[in-house]
C-alpha positions in Angstrom: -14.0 27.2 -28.9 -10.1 28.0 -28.4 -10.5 29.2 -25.0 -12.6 26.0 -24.4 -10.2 23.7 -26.0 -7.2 25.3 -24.4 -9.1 24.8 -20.7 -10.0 21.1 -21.7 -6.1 20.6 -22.5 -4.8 22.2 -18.8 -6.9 20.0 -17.1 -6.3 17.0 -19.2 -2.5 17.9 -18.2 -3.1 18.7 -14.8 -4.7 15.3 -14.3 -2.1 13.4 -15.9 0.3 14.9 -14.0 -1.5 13.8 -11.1 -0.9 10.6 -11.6 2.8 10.7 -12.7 3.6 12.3 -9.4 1.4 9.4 -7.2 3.1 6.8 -9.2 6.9 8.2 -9.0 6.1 9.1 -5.4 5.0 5.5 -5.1 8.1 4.0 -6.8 10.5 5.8 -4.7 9.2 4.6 -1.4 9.6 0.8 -2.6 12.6 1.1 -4.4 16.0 3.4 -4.1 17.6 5.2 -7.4 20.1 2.9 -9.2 23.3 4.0 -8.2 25.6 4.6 -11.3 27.7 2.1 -12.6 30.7 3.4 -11.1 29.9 4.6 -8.2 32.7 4.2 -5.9 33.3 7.2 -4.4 33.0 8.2 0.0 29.2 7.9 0.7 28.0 5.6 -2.6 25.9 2.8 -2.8 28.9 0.2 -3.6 30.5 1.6 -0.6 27.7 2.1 1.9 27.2 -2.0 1.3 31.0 -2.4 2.0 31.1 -0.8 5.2 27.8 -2.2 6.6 29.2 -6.1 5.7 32.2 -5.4 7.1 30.6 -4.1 11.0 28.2 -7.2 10.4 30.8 -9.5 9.0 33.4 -8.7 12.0 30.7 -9.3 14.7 28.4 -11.8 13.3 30.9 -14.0 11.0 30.0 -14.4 7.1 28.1 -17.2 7.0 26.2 -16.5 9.4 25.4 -13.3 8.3 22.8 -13.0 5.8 22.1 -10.6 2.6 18.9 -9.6 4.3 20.3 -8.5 7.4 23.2 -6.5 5.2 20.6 -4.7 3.2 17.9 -3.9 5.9 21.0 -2.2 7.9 22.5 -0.6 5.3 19.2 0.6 4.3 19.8 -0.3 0.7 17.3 -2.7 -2.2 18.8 -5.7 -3.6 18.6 -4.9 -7.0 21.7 -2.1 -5.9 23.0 -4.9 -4.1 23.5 -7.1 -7.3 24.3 -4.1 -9.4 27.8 -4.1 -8.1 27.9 -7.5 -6.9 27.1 -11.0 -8.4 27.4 -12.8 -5.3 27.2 -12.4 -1.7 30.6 -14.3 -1.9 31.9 -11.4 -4.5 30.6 -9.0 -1.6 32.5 -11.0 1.0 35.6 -10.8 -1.4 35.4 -7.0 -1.9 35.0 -6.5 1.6 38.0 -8.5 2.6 39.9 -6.4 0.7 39.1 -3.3 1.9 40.0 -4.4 5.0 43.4 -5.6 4.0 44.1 -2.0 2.3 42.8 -0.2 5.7 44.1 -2.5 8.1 47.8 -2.6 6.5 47.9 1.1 6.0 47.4 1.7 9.9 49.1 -0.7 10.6 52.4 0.2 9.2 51.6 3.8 9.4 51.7 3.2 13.5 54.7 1.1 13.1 57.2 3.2 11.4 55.5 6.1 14.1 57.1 4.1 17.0 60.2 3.0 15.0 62.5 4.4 12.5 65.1 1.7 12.6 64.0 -1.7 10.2 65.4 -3.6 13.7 63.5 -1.9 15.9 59.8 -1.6 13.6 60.6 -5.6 13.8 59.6 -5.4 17.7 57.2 -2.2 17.4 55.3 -4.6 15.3 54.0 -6.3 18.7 54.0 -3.4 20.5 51.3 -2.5 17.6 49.9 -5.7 18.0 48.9 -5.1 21.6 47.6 -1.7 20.5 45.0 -3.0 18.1 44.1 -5.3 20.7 43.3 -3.3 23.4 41.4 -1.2 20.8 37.1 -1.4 21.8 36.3 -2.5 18.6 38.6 -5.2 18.2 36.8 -8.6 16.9 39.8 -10.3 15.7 41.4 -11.3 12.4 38.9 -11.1 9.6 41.2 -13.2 7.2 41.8 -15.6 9.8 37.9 -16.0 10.9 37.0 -16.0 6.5 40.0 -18.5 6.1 38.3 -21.1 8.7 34.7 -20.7 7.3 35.3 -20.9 3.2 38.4 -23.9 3.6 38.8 -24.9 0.1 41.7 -23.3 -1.0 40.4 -22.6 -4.1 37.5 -20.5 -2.8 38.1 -16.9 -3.9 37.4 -15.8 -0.3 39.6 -18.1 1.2 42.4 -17.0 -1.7 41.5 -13.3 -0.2 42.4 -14.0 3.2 46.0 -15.7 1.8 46.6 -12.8 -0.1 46.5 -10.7 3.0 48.4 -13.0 4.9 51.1 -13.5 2.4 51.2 -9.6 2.0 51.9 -9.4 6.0 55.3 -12.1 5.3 56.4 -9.9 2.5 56.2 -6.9 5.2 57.8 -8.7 7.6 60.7 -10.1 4.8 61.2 -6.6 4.1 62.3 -5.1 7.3 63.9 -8.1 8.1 66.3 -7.5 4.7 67.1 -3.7 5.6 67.6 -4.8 9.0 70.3 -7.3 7.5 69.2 -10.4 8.7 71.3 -13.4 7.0 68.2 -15.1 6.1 65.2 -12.5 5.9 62.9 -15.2 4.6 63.4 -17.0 7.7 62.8 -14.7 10.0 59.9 -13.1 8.3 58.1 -16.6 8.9 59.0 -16.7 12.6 57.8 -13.3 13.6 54.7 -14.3 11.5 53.9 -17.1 13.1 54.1 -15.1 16.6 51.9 -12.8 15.6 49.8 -15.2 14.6 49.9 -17.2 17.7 49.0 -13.8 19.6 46.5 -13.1 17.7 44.8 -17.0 18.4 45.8 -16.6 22.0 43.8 -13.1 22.1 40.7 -14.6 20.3 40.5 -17.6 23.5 41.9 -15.5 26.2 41.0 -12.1 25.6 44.5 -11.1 26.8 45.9 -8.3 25.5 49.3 -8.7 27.2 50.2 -11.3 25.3 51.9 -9.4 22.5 54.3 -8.2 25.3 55.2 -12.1 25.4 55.0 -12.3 21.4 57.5 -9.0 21.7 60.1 -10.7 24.0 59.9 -14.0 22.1 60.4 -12.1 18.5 63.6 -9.8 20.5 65.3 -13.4 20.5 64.8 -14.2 17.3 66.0 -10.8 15.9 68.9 -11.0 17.9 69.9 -14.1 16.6 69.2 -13.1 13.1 70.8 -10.1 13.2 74.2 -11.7 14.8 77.1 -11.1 13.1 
């Protein structure tokens, strides 16, 4: 009778396990493991979905680009996809600002390794300019492009892409004061309204060369400034 038992109770188990493993194995190829709360780190869920709206987001626009078309590239369920983010508008938000981190970094990084002088990094500026245009994956100015499709001010994409924006004046306000221009603020807004105007021209002409124009333009006005 205890050999019997014990027998009856293996294969009892066995079976059960059986189905345990079908019906995990089952789950698993309809929905991905929830991603922990705070996982942020190279390679996580959080920023897999960052990286993937950004590629769609620069080539596609964000309107046009839908949560569907996120997730089935990025390989990821929706149910991660609102863990970490309310909103495809919160998603558009946090992607904006990784951009602005990235983007600024390089930018300035490849700025002060043309210039040392706060005069001179004023024109290197467009010399990087031309640089990040002539790069192959260059699809123009995300704030600008998220800007003209959320327009109400108040939107808290459209308040992203004037954060970055407003972080590029205080750049250009900050070389202009170590460079001793009388009026920094001034000449901060002139050189960022060049830029800008490149940047336009680039997006209709597809003209790289014209932040050699943008650079002889802003070698004027840093001149002038400058003048004692």
């Amino acid at each position: 009778m205890s050999n019997g038992r014990q027998i009856n109770f293996r294969q009892r188990e066995s079976v059960e396990g059986g189905l345990v493993t079908r019906r995990q194995s089952c789950l698993a190829t309809r929905v991905l493991p929830m991603p922990k709360k705070n996982d942020t780190t190279k390679g996580g869920k959080r920023e897999q979905l960052i990286d993937t709206a950004l590629r769609l987001f620069a080539r596609h626009g964000y309107r046009a680009t839908g949560i569907d078309t996120i997730l089935a590239e990025a390989g990821i369920a929706k149910m991660t996809l609102y863990h970490h983010f309310k909103s495809k508008d919160e998603l558009i938000v946090a992607a904006l600002r990784r951009r602005d981190t990235e983007w600024r970094e390089w930018f300035t990084g490849r700025v002060t390794k043309r210039a040392t002088k706060p005069r001179d990094q004023l024109l290197a500026v467009f010399e990087v300019l031309e640089e990040w245009f002539r790069n192959g994956d260059y699809h123009g100015c995300s704030f600008g492009q998220a800007a003209t499709e959320f327009r109400d001010p108040k939107h808290a994409v459209h308040k992203m892409a004037s954060e970055h924006k407003q972080q590029m004046l205080t750049y250009f306000r900050g070389l202009a004061a170590e460079a001793g221009a009388k009026n920094p603020e001034s000449l901060a807004q002139q050189l960022a309204l060049l830029m800008e105007g490149a940047v336009i021209h680039m997006e209709v002409f597809r003209e790289p060369g014209v932040a050699r124009t943008a650079r002889a333009a802003a070698q004027e006005l840093v001149a002038t400034a400058l003048a004692r």
